[in-house]
C-alpha positions as CSV (number, residue, x, y, z in Angstrom):
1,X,17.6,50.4,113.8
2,X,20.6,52.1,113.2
3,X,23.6,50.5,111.8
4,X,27.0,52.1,111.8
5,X,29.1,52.3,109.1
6,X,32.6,53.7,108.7
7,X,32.0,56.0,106.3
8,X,29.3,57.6,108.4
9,X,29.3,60.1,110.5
10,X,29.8,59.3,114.2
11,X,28.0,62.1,115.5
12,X,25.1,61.5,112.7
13,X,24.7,58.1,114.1
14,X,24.5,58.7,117.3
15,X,22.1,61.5,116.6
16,X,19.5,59.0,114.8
17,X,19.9,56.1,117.6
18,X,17.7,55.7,120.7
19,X,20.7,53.6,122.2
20,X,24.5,53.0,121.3
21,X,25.9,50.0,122.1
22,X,30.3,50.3,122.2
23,X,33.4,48.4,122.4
24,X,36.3,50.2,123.5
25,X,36.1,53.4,121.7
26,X,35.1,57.2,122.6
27,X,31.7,56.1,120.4
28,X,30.3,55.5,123.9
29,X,31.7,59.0,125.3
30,X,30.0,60.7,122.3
31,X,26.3,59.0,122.7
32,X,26.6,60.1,126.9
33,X,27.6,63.6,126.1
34,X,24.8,63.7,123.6
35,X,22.9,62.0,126.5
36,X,22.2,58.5,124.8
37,X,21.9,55.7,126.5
38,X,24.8,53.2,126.0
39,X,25.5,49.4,126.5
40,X,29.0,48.6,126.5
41,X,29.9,45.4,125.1
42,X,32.8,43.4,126.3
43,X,31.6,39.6,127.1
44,X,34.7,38.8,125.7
45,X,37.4,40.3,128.3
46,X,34.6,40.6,130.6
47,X,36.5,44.3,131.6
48,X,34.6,47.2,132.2
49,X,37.5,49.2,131.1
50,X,35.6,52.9,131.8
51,X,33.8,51.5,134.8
52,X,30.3,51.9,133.2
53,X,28.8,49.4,135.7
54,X,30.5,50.2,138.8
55,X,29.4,54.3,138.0
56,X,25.8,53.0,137.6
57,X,26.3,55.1,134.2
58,X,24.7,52.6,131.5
59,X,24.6,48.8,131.0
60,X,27.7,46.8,131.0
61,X,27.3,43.3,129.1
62,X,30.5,41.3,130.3
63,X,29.7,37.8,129.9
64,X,27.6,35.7,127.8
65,X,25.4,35.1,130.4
66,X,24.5,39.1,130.5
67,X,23.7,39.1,127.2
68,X,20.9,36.3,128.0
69,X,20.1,37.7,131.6
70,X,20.5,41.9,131.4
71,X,20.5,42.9,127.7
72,X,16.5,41.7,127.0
73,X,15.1,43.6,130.0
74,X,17.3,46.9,129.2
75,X,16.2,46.7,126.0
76,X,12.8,47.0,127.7
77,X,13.5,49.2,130.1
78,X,12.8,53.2,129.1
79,X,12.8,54.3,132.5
80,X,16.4,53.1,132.8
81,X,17.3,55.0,129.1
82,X,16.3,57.6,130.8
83,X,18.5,57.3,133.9
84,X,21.6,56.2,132.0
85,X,21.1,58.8,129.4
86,X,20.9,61.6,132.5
87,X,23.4,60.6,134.2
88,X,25.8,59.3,131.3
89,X,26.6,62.9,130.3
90,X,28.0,63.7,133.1
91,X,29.9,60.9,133.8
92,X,31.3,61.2,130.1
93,X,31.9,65.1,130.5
94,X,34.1,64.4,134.1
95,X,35.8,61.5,132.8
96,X,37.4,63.1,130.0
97,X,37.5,66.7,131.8
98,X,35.7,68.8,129.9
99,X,33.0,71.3,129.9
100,X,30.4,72.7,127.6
101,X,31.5,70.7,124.4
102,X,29.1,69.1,122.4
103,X,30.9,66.2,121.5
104,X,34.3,63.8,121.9
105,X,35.1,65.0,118.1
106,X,34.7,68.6,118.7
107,X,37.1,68.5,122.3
108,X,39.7,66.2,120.4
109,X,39.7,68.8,117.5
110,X,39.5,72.1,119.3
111,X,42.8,70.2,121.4
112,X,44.7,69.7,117.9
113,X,43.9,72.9,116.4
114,X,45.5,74.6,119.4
115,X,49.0,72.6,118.7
């Protein structure tokens, strides 16, 4: 198990997890694009705010009654790593429009640089 701290390096974090769970950041971009499975974790809202679920692009947990009914037999599920992870990247890479990056970090940075 993997747990994130601040300090830490995203990309580091990512790289040593079999699956990243996120909450409305680019965390989630970062694990598809390094082709990671992802949860995304809003049973509070219950919003899919990057349409995870409806893209068939990784798990969505939206209710408390997910986290009891989906989460246990994802966890389980490797085949379905598998197919998030494939598919996640490039979901993650048309999303945010781009192409041949490695990660969120680098994009945002390579954009700044250029101001």
């Amino acid at each position: 198990r993997t747990k994130f701290d601040s300090n830490d390096n995203l990309q580091d974090s990512i790289n040593k997890s079999d699956l990243v769970i996120f909450v409305e950041t680019t965390a989630g971009f970062d694990a598809m694009i390094s082709e990671k499975p992802t949860i995304f974790f809003n049973p509070y809202s219950g919003e899919d705010y990057f349409n995870i679920r409806k893209n068939d692009v990784g798990m969505s947990i939206l209710s408390y009654q997910d986290i009891e009914e989906k989460l246990p037999g994802y966890i389980e599920d490797r085949k379905k790593w598998k197919y998030y992870a494939e598919k996640g990247k490039g979901f993650a890479e048309q999303y945010l429009g781009i192409h041949n990056q490695n990660t969120l970090s680098e994009v945002i940075a390579s954009q700044v640089s250029h101001e």
